[in-house]
N, C-alpha and C positions, 0 to 999 in steps of 0.2 A: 407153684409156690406152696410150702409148707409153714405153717405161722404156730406158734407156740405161746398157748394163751395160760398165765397164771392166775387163780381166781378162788375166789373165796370156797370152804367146803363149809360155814354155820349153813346149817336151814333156814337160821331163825331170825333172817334179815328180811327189809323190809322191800316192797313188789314191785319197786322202781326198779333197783340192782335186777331183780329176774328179768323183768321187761325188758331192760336194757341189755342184758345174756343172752337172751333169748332171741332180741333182734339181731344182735351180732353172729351168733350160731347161723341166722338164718341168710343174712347177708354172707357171709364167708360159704357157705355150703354153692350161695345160688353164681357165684361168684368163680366156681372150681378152685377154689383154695382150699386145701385139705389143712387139717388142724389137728396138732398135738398139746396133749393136755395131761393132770397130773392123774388122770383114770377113776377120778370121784365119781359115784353115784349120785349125791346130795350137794346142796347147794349149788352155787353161781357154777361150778363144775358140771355137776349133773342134767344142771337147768340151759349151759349151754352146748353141751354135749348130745342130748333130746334134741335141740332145735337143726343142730347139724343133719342129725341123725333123720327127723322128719321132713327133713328138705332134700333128701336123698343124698347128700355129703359123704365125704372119707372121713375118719379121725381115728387116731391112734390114743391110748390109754400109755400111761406108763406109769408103773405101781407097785411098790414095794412089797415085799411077800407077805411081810406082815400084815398092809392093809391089805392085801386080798383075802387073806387068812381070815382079820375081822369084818371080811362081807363090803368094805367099804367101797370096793370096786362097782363102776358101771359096768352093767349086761347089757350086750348087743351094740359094744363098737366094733368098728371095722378090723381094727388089731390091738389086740391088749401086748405089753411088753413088761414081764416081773422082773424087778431088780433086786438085785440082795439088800440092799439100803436106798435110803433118800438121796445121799451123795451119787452115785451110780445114774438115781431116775433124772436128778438135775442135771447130769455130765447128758445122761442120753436124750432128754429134751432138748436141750443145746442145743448137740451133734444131729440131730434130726431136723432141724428149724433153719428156714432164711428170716426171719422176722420173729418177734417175741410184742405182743400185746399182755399188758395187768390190767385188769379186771381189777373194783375195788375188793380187797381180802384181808385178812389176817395175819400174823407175824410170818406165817409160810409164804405169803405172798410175798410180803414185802422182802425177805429174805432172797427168794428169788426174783425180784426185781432189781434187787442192789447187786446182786449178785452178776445181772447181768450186764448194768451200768457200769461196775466193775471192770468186767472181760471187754466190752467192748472201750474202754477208755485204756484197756490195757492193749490195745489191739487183736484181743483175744476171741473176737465176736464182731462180724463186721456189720450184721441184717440191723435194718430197722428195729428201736426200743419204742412204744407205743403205749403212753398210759391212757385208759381209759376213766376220766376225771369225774363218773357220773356223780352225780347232787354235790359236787367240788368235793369229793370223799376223798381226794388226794393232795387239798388245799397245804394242811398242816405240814404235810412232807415236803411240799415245793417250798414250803416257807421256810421249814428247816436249811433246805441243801443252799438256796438263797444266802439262808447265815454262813454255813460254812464257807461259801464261795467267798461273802465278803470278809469273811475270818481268813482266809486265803488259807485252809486246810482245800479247796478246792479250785481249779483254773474253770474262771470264768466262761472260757471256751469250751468247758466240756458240758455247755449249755446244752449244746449242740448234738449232745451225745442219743436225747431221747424226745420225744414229742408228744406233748400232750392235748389229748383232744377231748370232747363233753361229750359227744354221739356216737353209735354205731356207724352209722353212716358217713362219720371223720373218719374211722377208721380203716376203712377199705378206699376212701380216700389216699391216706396216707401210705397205705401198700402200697398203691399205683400210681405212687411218685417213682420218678425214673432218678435216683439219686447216684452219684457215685459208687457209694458204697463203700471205699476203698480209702478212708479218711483214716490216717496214720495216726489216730489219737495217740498212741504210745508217746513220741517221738514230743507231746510236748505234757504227758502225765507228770513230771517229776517236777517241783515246784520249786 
């Protein structure tokens, strides 16, 4: 299994978020789940990309020329992949991935988080969506989509689309649920 983790690149957060990176790096490594990620050096990226890395793991990088240009890439993953743009590295994270875990992050994160709730409510993405909710850092959002659901800009059925868990250890959990998979969200997107 290949899992596709999106995640914060600040440094300048606080040591719960790494702890919590860093355990999940380590679980996913010791686990044989190889992991694709956005090819950051710093941050909840870099912090879980190391932990992979010193658990003897695979993980793939995937990064745009430009940030490799500005240095921003991690040294010494398994396989780096440059893309001419962001659009490109999202399509090939994707296309790379049975599974997508968010890590708490920033507007890039959440960008490709929605992005993936998206594709899969479009049928366009069928793996497991997996937020990783540490210190409830992802409270505000669930509260949001909550409104839109009841605003009926959203089908309350596409509750169902992603799973939200507090620990590293929910998380590999929730990989090794034996699901379907194959849930025709399309078929009831249109409201």
């Amino acid at each position: 299994m290949r899992v596709c983790i999106f995640a914060a690149s600040s440094s300048r957060i606080a040591e719960d978020y790494r702890t919590a990176a860093t355990e999940l790096g380590m679980l996913l490594a010791g686990s044989g789940i190889e992991v694709v990620f956005g090819g950051g050096g710093i941050g909840l990226m870099g912090t879980l990309a190391d932990a992979v890395l010193e658990k003897g793991g695979k993980i793939t990088g995937v990064i745009p020329a430009f940030m490799k240009k500005e240095g921003w890439g991690h040294n010494g993953l398994t396989n780096m992949i440059i893309t001419s743009d962001m659009s490109e590295r999202k399509n090939k994270m994707f296309a790379l991935s049975d599974a997508i875990v968010a890590l708490p992050g920033g507007v890039g994160t959440l960008e490709e988080l929605t992005e993936a709730i998206t594709l899969k409510q479009l049928s366009l993405f069928d793996g497991p969506i997996i937020i990783l909710n540490t210190l409830g850092y992802y409270n505000s959002l669930l509260g949001f989509i909550d409104h839109m659901i009841s605003s009926n800009f959203m089908r309350f059925e596409h509750r169902g689309i992603w799973e939200v868990v507090n620990t590293p250890e929910e998380v590999i959990a929730s990989l090794n649920k034996k699901g379907s998979g194959n849930e025709e969200w399309r078929k009831i997107a249109k409201i």
